[in-house]
C-alpha positions as CSV (number, residue, x, y, z in Angstrom):
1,X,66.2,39.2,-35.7
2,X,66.5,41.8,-32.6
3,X,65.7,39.3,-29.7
4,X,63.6,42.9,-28.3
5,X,60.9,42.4,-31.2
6,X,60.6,39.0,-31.1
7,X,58.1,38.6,-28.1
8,X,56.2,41.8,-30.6
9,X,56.7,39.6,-33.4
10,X,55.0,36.6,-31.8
11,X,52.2,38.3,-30.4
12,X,51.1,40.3,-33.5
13,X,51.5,36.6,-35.8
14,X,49.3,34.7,-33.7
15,X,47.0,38.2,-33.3
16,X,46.8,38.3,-37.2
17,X,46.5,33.9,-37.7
18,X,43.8,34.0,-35.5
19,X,42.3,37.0,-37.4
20,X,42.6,35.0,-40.5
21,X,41.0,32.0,-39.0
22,X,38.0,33.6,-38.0
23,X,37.8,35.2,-41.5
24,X,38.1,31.5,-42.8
25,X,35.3,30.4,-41.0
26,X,33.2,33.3,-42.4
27,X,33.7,32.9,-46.1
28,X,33.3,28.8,-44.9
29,X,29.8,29.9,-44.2
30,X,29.3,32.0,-47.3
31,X,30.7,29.6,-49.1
32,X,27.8,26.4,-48.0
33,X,25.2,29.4,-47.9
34,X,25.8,31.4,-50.8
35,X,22.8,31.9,-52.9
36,X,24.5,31.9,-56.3
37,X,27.3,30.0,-58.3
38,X,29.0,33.7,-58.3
39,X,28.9,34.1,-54.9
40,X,30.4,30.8,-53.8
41,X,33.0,31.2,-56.3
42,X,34.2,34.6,-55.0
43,X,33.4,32.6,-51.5
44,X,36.1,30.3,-52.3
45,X,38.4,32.4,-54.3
46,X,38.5,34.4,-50.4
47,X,39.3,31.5,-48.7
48,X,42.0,30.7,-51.1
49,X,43.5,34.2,-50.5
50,X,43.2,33.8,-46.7
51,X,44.9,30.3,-47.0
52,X,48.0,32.5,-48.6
53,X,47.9,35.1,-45.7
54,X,48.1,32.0,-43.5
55,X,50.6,30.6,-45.1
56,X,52.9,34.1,-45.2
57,X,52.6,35.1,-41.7
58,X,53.4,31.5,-40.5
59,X,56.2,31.9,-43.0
60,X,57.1,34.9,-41.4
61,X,56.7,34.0,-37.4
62,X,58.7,30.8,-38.1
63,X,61.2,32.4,-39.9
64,X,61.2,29.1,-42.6
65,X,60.4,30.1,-46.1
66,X,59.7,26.3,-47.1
67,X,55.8,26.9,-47.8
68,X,56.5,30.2,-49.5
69,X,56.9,28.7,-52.7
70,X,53.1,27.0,-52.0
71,X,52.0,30.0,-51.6
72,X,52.8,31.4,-54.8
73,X,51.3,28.2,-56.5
74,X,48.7,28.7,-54.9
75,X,48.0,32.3,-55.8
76,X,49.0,31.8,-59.3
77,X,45.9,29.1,-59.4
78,X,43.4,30.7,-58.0
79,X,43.9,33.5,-60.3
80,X,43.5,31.3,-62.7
81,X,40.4,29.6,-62.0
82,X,38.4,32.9,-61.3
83,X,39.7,34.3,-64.6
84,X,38.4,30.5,-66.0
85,X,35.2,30.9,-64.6
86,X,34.9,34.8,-65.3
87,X,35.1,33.4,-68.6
88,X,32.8,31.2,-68.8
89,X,29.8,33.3,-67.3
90,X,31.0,35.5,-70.1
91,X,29.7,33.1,-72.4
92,X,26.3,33.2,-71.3
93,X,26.8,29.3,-70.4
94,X,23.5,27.6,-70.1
95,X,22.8,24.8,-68.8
């Protein structure tokens, strides 16, 4: 990297990890608070997303790109569980 935007570079990663932390925390509360099963699941499919962002910017300020193939995983699986659970209030579940 150009050693003149790496101070720029360090700044803006921690500007935008500690954005995504205090977005964490939010959807934390949603997530105990939430009045419906719909809610929370959204809730945690959030948090999931902002667990990626983490992930990616701390990829990206350490210049490592061990965890970026976690990331994907991680994506890839929380896609898959809302389209699960999309499914199944489809249904009508009762219970």
């Amino acid at each position: 990297m150009n050693p003149d935007t790496t101070g720029l570079l360090t700044v803006t990663s921690y500007l935008v990890l500690t954005m995504l932390t205090t977005g964490m925390f939010l959807v934390l509360f949603r997530l105990v608070r939430g009045p419906s099963l719909p809610d929370r699941v959204v809730a945690l499919d959030l948090m999931v997303m902002l667990t990626v962002g983490f992930i990616t910017v701390y990829n990206i300020a350490t210049d490592l790109a061990v965890f970026l193939d976690v990331a994907i995983v991680l994506a890839l699986l929380s896609f898959l569980g809302t389209v699960a659970f999309a499914r199944y209030v489809e249904k009508g579940a009762t219970r």
